[in-house]
C-alpha positions as CSV (number, residue, x, y, z in Angstrom):
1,X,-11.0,18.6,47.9
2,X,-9.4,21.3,50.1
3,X,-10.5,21.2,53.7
4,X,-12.3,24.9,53.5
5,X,-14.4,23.0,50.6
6,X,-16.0,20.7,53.3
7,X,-19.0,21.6,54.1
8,X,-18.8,23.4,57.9
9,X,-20.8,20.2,59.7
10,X,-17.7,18.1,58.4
11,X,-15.3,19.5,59.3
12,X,-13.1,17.7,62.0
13,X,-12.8,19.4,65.1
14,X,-8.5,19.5,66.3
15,X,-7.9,18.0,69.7
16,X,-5.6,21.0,71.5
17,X,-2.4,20.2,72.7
18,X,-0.2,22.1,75.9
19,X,1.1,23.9,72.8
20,X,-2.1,25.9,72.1
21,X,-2.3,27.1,75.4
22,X,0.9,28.4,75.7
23,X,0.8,30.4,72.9
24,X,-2.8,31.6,74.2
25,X,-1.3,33.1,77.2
26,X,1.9,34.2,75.3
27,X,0.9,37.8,75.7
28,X,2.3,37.2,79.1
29,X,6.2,36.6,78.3
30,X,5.3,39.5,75.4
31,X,4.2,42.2,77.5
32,X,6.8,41.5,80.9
33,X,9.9,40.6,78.8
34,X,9.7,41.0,75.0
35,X,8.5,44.4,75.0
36,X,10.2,46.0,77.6
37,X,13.5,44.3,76.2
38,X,12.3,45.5,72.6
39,X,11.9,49.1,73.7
40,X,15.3,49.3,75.1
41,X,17.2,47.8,72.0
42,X,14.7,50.4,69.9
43,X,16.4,53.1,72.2
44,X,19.9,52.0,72.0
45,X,19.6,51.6,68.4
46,X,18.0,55.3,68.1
47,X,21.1,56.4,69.4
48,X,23.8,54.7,67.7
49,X,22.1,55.9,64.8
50,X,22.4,59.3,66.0
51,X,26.1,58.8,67.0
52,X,26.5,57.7,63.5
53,X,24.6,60.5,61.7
54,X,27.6,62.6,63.9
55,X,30.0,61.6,62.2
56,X,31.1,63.6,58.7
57,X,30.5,61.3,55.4
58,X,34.1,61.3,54.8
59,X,35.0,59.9,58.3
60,X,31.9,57.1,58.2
61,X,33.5,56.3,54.5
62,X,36.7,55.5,56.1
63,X,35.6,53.3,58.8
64,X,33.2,51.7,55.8
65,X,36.0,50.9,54.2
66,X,38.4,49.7,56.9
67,X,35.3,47.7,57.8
68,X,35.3,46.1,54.1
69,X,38.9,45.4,54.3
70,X,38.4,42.9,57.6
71,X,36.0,41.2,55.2
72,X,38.3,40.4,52.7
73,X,41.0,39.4,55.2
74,X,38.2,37.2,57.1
75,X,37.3,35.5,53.9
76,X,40.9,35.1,52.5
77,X,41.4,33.5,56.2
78,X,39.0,30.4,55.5
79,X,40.2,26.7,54.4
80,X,38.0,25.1,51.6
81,X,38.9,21.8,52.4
82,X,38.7,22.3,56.3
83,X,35.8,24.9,56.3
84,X,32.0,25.0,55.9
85,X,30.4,27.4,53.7
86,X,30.7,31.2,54.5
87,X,27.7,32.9,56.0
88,X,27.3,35.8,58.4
89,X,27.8,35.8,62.0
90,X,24.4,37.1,62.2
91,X,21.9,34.7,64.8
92,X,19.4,32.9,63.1
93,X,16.3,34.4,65.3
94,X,17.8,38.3,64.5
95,X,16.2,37.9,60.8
96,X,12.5,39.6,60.1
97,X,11.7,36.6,57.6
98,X,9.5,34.0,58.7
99,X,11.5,30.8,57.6
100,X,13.9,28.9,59.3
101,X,17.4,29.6,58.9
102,X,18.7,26.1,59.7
103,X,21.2,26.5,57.2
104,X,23.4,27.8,60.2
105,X,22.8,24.8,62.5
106,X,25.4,23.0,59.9
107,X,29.4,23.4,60.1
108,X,29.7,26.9,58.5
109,X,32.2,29.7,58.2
110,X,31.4,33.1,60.0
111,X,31.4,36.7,58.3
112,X,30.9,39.1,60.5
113,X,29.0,42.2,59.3
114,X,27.6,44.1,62.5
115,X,29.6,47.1,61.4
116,X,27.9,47.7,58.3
117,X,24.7,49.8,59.7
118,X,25.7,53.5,58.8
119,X,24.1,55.6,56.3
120,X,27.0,56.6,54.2
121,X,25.9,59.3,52.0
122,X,22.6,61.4,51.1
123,X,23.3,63.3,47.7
124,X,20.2,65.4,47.1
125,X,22.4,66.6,44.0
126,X,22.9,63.0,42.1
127,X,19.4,62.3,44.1
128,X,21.5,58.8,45.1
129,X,21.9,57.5,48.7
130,X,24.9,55.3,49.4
131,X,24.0,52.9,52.4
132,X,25.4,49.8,54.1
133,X,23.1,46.5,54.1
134,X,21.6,46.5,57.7
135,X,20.3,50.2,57.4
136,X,16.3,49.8,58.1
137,X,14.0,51.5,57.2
138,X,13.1,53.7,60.2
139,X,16.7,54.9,60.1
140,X,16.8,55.9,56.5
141,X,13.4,57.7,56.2
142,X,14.8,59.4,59.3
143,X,16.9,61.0,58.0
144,X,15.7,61.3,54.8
145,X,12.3,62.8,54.9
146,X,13.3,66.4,56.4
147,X,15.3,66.9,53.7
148,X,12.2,66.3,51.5
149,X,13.5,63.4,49.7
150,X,13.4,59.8,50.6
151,X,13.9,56.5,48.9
152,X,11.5,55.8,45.8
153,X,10.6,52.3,48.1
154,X,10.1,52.5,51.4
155,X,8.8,49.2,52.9
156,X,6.4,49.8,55.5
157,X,8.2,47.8,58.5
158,X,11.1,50.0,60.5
159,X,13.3,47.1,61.0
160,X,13.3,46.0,57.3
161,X,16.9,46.0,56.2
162,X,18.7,47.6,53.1
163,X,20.4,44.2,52.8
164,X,17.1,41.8,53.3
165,X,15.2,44.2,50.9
166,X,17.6,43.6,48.0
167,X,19.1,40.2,48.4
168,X,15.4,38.9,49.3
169,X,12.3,41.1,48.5
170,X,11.2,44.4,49.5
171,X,7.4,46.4,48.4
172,X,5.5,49.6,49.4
173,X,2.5,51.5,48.4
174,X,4.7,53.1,45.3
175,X,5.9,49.7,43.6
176,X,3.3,50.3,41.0
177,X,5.3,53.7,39.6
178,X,9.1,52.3,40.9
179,X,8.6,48.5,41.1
180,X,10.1,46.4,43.6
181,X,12.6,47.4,46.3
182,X,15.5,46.2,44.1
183,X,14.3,48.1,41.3
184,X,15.2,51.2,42.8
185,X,19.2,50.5,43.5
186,X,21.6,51.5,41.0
187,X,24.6,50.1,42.0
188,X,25.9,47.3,45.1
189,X,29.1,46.9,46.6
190,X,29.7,43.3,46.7
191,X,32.6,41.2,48.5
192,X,33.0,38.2,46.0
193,X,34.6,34.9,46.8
194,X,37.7,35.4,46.0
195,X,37.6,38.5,48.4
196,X,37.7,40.8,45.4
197,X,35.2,44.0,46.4
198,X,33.4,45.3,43.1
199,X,30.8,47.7,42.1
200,X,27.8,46.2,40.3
201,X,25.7,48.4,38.0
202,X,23.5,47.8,35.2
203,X,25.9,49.1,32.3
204,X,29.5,48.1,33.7
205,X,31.5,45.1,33.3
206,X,29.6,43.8,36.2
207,X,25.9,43.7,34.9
208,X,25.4,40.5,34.9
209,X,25.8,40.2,38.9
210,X,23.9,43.2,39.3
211,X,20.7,41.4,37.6
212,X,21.7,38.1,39.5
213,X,21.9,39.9,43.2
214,X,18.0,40.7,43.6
215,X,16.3,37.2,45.4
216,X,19.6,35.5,45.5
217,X,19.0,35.8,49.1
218,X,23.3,36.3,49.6
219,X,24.4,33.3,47.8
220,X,26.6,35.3,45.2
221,X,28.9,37.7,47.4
222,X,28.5,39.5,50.4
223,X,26.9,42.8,50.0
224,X,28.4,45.7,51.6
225,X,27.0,48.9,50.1
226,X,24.2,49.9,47.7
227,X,23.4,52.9,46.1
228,X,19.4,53.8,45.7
229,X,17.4,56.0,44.2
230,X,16.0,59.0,45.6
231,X,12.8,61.0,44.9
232,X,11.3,64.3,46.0
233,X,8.3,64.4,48.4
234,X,6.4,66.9,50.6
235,X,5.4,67.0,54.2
236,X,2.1,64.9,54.0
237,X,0.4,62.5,51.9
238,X,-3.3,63.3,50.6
239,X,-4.8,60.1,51.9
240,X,-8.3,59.2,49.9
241,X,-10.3,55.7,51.4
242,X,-12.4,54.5,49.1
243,X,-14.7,51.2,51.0
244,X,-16.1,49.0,48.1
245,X,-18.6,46.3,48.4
246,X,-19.4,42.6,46.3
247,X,-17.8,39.4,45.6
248,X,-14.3,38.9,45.5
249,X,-14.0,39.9,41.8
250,X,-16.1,42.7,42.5
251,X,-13.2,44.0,45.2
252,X,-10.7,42.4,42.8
253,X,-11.8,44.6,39.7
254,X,-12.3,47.8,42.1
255,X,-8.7,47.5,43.2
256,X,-7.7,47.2,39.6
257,X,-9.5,50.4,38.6
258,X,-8.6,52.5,42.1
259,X,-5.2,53.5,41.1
260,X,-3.5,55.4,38.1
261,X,-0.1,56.0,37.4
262,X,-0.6,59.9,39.1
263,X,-1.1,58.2,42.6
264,X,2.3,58.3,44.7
265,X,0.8,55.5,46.9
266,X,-2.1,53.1,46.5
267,X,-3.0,50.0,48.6
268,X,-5.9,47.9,49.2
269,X,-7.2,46.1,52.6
270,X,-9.4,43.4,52.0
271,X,-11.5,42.4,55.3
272,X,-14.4,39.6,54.9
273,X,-14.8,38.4,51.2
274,X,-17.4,41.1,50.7
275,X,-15.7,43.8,51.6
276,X,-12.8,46.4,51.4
277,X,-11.4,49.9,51.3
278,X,-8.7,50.8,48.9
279,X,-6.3,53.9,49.6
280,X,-4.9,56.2,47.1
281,X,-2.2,59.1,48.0
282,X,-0.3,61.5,46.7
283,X,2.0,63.7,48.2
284,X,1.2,67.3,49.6
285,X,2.3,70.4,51.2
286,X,2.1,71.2,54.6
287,X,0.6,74.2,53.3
288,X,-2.1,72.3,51.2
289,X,-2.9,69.9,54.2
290,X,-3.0,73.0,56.6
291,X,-5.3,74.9,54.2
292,X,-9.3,75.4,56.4
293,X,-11.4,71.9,56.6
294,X,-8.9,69.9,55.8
295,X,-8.2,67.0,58.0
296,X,-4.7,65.9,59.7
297,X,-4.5,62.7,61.3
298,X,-1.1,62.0,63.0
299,X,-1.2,58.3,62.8
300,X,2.0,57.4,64.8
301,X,1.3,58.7,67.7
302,X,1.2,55.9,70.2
303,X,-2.3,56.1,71.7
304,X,-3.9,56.4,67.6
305,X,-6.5,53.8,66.7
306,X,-4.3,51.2,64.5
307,X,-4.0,51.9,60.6
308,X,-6.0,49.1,59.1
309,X,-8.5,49.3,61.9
310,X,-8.7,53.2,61.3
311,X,-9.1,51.9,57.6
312,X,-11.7,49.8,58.5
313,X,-14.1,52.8,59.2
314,X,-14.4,53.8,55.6
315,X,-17.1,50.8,55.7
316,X,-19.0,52.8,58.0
317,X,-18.8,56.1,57.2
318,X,-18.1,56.4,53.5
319,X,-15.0,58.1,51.6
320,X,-13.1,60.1,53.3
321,X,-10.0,61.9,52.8
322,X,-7.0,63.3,54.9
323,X,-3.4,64.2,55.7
324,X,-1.0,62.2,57.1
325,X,2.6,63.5,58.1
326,X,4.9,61.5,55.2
327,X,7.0,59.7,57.7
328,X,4.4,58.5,59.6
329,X,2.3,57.0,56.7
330,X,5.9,55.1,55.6
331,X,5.2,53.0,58.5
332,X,1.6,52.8,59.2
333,X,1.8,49.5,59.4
334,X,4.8,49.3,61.9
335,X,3.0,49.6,65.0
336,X,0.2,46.4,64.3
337,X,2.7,44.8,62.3
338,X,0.0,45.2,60.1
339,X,-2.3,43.4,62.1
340,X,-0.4,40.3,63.4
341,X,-0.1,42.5,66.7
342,X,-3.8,41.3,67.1
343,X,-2.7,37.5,67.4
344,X,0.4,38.4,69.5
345,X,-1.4,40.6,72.3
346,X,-5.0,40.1,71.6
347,X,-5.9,43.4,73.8
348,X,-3.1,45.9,72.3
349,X,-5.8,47.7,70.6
350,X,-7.9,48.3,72.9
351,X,-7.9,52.3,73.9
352,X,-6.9,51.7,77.3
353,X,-3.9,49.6,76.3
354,X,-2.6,52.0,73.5
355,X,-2.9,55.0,76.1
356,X,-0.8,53.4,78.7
357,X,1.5,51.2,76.7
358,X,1.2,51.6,73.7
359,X,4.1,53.3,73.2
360,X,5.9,50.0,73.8
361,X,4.9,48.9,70.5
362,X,5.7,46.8,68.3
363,X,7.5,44.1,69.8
364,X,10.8,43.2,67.6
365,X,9.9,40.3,65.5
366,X,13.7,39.0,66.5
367,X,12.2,38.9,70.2
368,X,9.1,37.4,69.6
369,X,11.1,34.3,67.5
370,X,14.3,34.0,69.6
371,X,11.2,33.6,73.0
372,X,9.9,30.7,71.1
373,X,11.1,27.0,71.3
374,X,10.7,24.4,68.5
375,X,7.6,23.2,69.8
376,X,6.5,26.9,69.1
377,X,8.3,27.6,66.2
378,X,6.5,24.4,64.1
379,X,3.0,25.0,65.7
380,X,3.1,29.0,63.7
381,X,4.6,26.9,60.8
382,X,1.5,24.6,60.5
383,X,-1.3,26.8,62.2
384,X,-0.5,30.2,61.2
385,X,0.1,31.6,57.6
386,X,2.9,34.5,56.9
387,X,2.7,34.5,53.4
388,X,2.8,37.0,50.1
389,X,1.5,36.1,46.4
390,X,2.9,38.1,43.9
391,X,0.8,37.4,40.7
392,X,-0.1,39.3,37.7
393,X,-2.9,42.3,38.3
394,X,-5.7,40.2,36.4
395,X,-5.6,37.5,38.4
396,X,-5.9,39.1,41.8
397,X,-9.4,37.9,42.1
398,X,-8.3,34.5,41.0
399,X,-5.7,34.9,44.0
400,X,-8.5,36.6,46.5
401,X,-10.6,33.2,45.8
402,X,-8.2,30.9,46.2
403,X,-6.5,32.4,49.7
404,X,-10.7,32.3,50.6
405,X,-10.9,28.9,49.4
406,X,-7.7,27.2,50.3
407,X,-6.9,29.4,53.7
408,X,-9.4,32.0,55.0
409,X,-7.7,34.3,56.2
410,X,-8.6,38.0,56.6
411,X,-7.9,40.9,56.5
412,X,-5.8,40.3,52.8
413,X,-3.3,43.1,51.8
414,X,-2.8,44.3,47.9
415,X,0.0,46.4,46.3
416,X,0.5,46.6,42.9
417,X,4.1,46.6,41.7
418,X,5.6,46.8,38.0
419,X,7.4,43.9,37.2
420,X,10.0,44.9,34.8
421,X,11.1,43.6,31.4
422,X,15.1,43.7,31.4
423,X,17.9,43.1,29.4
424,X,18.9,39.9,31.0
425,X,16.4,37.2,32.5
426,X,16.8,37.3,36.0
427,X,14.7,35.1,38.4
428,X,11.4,36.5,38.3
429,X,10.1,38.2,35.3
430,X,6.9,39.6,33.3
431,X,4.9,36.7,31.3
432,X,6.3,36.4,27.8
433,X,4.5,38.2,25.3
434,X,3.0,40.3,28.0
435,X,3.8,43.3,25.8
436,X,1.6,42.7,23.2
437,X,-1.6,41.7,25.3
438,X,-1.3,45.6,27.1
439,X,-3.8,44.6,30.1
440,X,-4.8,47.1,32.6
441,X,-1.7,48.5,34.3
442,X,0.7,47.3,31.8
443,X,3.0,49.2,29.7
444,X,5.7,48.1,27.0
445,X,8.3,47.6,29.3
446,X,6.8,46.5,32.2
447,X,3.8,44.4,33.2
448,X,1.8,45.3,36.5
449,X,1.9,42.6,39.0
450,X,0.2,42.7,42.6
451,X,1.5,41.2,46.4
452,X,-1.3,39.7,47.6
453,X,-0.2,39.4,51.5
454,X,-1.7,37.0,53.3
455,X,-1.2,37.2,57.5
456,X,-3.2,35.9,60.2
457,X,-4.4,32.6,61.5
458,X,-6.6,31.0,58.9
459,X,-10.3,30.4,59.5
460,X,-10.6,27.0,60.5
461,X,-7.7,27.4,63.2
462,X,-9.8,30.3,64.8
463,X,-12.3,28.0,64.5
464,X,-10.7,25.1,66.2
465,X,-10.9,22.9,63.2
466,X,-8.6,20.7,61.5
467,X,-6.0,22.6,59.2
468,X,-2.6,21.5,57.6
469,X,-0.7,24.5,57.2
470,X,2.1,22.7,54.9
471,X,-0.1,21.1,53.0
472,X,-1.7,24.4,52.3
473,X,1.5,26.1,51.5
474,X,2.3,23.5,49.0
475,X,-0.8,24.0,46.9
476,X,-0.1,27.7,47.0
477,X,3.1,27.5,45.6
478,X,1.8,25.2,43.0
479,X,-0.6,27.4,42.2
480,X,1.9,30.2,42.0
481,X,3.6,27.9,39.4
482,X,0.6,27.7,37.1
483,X,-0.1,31.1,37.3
484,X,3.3,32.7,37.0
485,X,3.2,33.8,40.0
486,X,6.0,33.9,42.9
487,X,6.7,33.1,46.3
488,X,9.0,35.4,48.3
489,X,11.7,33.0,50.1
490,X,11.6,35.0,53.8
491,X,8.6,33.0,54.4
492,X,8.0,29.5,54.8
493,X,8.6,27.2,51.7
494,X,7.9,23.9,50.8
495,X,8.8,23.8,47.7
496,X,11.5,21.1,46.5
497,X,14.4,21.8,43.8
498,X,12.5,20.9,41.0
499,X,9.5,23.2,42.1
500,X,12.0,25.9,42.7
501,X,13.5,26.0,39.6
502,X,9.6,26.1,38.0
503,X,8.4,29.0,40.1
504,X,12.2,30.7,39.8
505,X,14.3,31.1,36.9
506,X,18.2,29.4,37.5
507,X,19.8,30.5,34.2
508,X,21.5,34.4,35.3
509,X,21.6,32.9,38.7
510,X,23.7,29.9,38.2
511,X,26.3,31.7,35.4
512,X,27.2,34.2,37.7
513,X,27.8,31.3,40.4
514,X,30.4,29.5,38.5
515,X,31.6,32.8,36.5
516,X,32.2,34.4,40.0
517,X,33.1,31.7,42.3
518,X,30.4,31.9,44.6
519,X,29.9,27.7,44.5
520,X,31.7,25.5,46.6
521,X,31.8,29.1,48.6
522,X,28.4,30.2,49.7
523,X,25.1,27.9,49.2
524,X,23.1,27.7,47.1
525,X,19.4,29.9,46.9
526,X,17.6,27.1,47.1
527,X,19.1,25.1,49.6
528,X,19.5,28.1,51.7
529,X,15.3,28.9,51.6
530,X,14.6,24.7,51.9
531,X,12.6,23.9,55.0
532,X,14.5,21.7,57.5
533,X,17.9,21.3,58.7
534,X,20.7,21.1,56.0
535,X,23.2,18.2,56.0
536,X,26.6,19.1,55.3
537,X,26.9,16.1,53.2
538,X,23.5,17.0,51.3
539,X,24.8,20.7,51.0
540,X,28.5,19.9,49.3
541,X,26.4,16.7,47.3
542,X,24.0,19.6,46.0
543,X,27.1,21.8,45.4
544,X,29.3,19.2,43.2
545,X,26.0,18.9,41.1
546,X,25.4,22.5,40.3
547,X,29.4,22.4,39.4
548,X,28.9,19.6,37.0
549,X,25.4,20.6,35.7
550,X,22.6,23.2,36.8
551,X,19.5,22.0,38.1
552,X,17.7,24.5,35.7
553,X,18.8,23.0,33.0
554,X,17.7,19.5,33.8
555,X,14.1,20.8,34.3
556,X,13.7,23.8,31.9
């Protein structure tokens, strides 16, 4: 029995430690030195960018390319016998993911890749940009959107990376016409071991790593380029929120029937197991949105209510539809960070607070984690849940009840994604035979899947009771294992090898290890995610075994 199954009168009460009070009056350090230090790196980014989007493609292809040349000569300059395994130079607190990255607190061998942050081509002919892997978000759809096109994906968060959205996992609102972030690249630019730079695509001698590189979280070559997909848009997106009432299959089933392949954009926000308010858009004109009685709501303006509390009002007042500039519904969410922002500054949304500072929002998630000490770091690991489900659509109200069950926490986020059928297994992939069962959203070649994104502080912390937060995450990800489901690896894991390599599949992943090199070089996927500091002996011990035989094939 779960501890959300115990009836409320049992349920222990936690003694608090100095720990919770610290992070009750955390807002402090947040709003004196993490935001005011956040704005400024937001500005001094801004204008880098700007210097960069200066320069003429040939002359940012040249410094690309002189850049990718002292990565070569850095790996060519590191001892295998005397070295620890390559990574890059990048601090551990800089990453957006949730997870540890103690992998670093071992003997390693630094790659620097600061340089590689310039947008390197927009080709509204081949509809293809070329970018390098710490390109976010916000700087992409910058410069993007005024051109009317703009990546198929965009994932909602500014400081998302190019290079974390394709090595790890990356969604939006359109997954369920493009699929996942990944899905939506058509070629990479990858330094392999041997310091050899190739170019990866899908029908070249190199397609087998261009299946592998999607969740392989780096651990096959260091990723210097990408080419993606473009799309045409307009200047706003038709916005439609639809509440809808019941039990959590009753929400589950309406979120299964709100969307059809037509909608550019569909997502669902579910707030207290009885309710919800799904969102469908599609893109329009400024001269549609402009047209008499139609509303515009500029939603990024600093002093605006917050998205999914602006959302929230469909309970109240109906359906309601309206425009949104394009840009600013891409990152809606950026602001709140979704609605974390909540737990971090529990007054930020107040109107008085978003006039005066709320252009100081968010704070960079970097900030927030390199502010924190262990301590602080393990308490958010055991009383706080950062975690996303992605399971197949007719499930999600098998998913809804057991986050209810297992975690309460609210609100819950929903975007449907295809989950494609490709020529080579890769790690995740459709259920077999999916084809021939054709439930709602799927198609012959690809089966509709859903992130169910789970953020907050679960019920029974707000509450003050007892919760184990690993002990929770383990029976999600076993539950993710029955239900061929899967875990994205920013967050926290507790999943051992053998539990890995059930949720993940190992057989593309570890040929193109040993075909390219990458072992013995760069660590492994899993022991790179694994919770906890990483030996070097237990890191070359797991290494000399994946040599001699991979774990996926001792545990099919």
């Amino acid at each position: 029995m779960s501890d959300l199954e115990v009836p409320l009168t049992e349920r222990p009460k936690r003694k608090k430690i100095w720990v919770d009070y610290f992070v009750n009056f955390r807002w402090i350090i947040v709003i004196f030195v993490v935001l005011p230090i956040s704005f400024t790196l937001y500005f001094l980014t801004y204008l880098g960018d700007v210097k960069s989007e200066m320069k003429s493609y040939k002359k940012r292809q040249k410094e690309h390319d002189e850049n990718v040349k002292k990565v070569v000569k850095r790996l060519k300059e590191r001892n295998a016998s005397k070295d620890g395994l390559v990574c890059t130079a990048r601090k551990p607190w800089i990453a957006v993911g949730m997870r540890n990255v103690d992998y670093k607190r071992a003997r390693h061998f630094e790659v620097d890749l600061s340089a590689f942050r310039n947008i390197l081509e927009i080709d509204t002919e081949r509809m293809i940009a070329k970018v390098e892997p710490l390109v976010n978000m916000g700087q992409i759809s910058r410069a993007t959107v005024p051109l009317n096109v703009s990546l198929a994906v965009v994932a909602e968060l500014d400081d998302l990376t190019v290079g974390g959205l394709i090595n790890g996992y990356g969604i939006e609102g359109s997954s369920h016409i493009y699929g996942l972030f990944s899905d939506t690249v058509v070629a990479y630019e990858i330094v392999l071991a041997d310091g050899q730079v190739v170019r990866a695509t899908k029908d070249n001698e190199y397609s087998d790593l261009f299946y592998a590189i999607p969740w392989s979280q780096g651990t096959l070559g260091l990723l210097v380029s990408a080419e993606i997909k473009l799309i045409h848009i307009k200047e706003y997106m038709k916005l439609t929120y639809h509440p809808v009432r019941g039990s959590l299959k009753d929400l589950a089933q309406g979120y299964i029937d709100s969307f059809a392949p037509r909608d550019d954009f569909v997502e669902t926000m579910i707030y207290n197991p009885h309710e919800g308010v799904m969102m469908t858009g599609r893109y329009a004109s400024k001269e549609e949105a402009k047209q008499k009685g139609n509303k515009i709501n500029s939603v990024g303006w600093w002093f605006k209510p917050w998205f999914y509390q602006h959302a929230q009002t469909a309970l109240k007042k109906g359906e309601f539809v309206e425009y949104i500039p394009t840009r600013e519904y891409y990152h809606r969410h950026t602001r709140c960070l979704y609605w974390e922002g909540k737990l971090i500054l529990p007054f930020a949304d107040q109107f008085w607070f978003r006039f005066l500072l709320g252009w100081l929002m968010p704070p960079k998630v970097s900030l927030l984690k390199a502010t924190q000490g262990e301590a602080i770091r393990n308490y958010y690991h055991e009383m706080h849940v950062i975690q996303d489900l992605l399971v197949p659509l007719y499930k999600v109200g098998d998913a809804l009840e057991w986050v209810h069950r297992e975690m309460e926490v609210y609100p819950i986020w929903l975007c449907p994604h295809k989950l494609f059928r490709l020529p080579i297994k890769t790690m995740i992939y459709p259920e077999p035979g999916f084809e021939t069962q054709r439930r709602q959203g799927d198609t012959s070649y690809a089966q509709m899947y859903t992130d169910v994104g789970v953020y907050y502080a679960p019920g029974p912390v707000l509450r003050g009771e007892v919760f184990d937060g690993s002990e929770a995450v383990r029976r999600l990800e076993q539950w993710l294992i029955e239900n061929h489901g899967f875990q994205p690896q920013y967050a926290v894991s507790e999943l051992n090898e053998k539990n890995f390599w059930r949720m993940f599949d190992g057989g593309l992943y570890e040929e193109t290890r040993k075909k390219y090199k990458a072992v013995g070089t760069f660590m492994s996927v899993y022991y790179k995610c694994k919770k906890g500091r990483k030996t070097e002996k237990e890191v070359q011990e797991a290494e000399q075994a994946q040599l001699e035989t991979p774990y996926a094939e001792l545990d099919p």
